[in-house]
N, C-alpha and C positions, 0 to 999 in steps of 0.2 A: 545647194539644191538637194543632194542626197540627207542632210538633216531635215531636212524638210518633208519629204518623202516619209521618212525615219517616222518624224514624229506624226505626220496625218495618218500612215498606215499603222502606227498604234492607239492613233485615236482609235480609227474605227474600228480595230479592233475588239480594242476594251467596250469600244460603246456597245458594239452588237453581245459582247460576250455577257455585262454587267444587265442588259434588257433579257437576255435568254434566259442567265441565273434567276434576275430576278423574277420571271414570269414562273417560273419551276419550282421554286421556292412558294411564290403567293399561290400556287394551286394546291402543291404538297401540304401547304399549310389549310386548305380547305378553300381557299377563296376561288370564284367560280372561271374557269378559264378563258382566257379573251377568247374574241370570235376568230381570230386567228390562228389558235391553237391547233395541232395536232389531234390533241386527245381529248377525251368525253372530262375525267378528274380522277382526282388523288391515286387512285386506285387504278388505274388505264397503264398498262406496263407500255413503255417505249417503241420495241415493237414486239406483235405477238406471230405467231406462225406463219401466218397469211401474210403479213406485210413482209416478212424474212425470203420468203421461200416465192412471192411474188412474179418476181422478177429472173428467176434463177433460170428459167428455160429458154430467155432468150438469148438470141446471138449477139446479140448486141451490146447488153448489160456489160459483162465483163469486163470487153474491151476498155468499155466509157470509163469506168472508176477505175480502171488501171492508169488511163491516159489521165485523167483530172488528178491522182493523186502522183503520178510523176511529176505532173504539173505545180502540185503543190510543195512539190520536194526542192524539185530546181528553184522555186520562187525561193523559199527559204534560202536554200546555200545562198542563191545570190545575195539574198539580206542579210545574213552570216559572213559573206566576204565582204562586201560593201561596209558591214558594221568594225570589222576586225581590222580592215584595207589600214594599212601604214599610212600615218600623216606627212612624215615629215618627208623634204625632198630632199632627194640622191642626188640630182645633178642640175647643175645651171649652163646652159646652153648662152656662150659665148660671143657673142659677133664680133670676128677677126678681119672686117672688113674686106676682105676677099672674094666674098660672096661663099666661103665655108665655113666652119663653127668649129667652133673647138669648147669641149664638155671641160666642166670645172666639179670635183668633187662637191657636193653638200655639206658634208662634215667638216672640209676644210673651209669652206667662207663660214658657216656657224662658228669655227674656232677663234678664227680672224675676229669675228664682230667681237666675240663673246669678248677676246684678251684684251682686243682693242677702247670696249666697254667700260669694262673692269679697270681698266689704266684711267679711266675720264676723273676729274677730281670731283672727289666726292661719293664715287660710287664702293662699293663695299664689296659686291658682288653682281654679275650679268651671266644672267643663262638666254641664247639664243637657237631660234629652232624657223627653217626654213621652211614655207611652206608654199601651195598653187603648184602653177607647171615649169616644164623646166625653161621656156622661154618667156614665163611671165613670173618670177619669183616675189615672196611679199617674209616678212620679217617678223615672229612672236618672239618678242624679248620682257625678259624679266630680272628687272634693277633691282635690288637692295642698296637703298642711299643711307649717306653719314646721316646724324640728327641734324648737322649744320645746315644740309644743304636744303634751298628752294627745289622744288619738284620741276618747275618752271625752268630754272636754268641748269638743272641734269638732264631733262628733256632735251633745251637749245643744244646743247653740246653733243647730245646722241645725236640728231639730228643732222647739223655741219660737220660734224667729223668723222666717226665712225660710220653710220649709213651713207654719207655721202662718197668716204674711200672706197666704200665694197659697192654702191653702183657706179664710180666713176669705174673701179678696176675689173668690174665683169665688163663695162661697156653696153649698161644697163638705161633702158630711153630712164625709166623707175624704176624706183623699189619703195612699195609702200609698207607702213612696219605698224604693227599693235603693240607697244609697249607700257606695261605693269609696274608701275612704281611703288614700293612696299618704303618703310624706313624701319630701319632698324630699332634696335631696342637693345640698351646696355644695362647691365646689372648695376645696381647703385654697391659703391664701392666705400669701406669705412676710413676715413681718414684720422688716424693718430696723431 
């Protein structure tokens, strides 16, 4: 959701910002200014004394642009933390049947898959990165397969063994996984 957010709050951005350049532009350049506009043309400064000094007597003014522009400060951080926030997860929350939980590091079941990957035949190389909440975890892995192998049956094999060990042994109802299949590529070699 928050991609999403992400990218419509840069749309409108950019839309509003690319119709403002561009209105400021087409009048600067002489053309005549919409009926929306601000200013009379080319020559009309931004603002001039009267529009500046306006507003400056009252009580009230300051306050407002104080408060709208903290306002627009926090919105930022937030979209700065939100953009920066860590993907990957720390911890998998357990069910030990007790009716308590007991936490499982992140790095350590990313390790588990990863070795456990890497061991499957065929594979070359497995990078795994945990990700969601900690009691709903999901799986970005990334295979490097031999030239031999079908994609199709390094898939099956991720699949029945390795993801199914690491939600049998969290005690996971799921664990749903995005996995990237690449194939290697070897240097052709001279034979004498």
């Amino acid at each position: 959701m928050l991609r999403t957010v992400n990218r419509v709050a840069l749309g409108v951005v950019g839309l509003l910002l690319l119709v403002l350049g561009g209105a400021v532009l087409a009048v600067g350049l002489g053309a005549p200014p919409p009926s929306w506009w601000i200013h009379d043309g080319p020559h009309d400064v931004l603002l001039d004394d009267a529009e500046r000094t306006h507003w400056r007597d009252a009580g009230w003014w300051w306050p407002a642009v104080l408060a709208v522009l903290a306002v627009l400060v926090l919105l930022a951080l937030w979209w700065l933390t939100a953009v920066l926030r860590r993907r990957r997860l720390t911890e998998v929350l357990v069910d030990t049947g007790d009716g308590a939980g007991a936490l499982l590091r992140g790095r350590a079941l990313e390790s588990v898959l990863a070795s456990e990957s890497g061991a499957l035949d065929g594979v070359e190389r497995a990078q795994v990165r945990l990700t969601g909440r900690r009691s709903t975890p999901a799986v970005r892995a990334r295979l490097l397969l031999a030239p031999h192998v079908p994609p199709g049956t390094a898939l099956q094999h991720l699949t029945e063994e390795a993801l199914a060990h690491a939600r049998d042994s969290a005690g996971l109802a799921a664990l749903p996984a995005e996995v990237r299949l690449r194939a290697a590529r070897h240097r052709a070699e001279r034979v004498s």
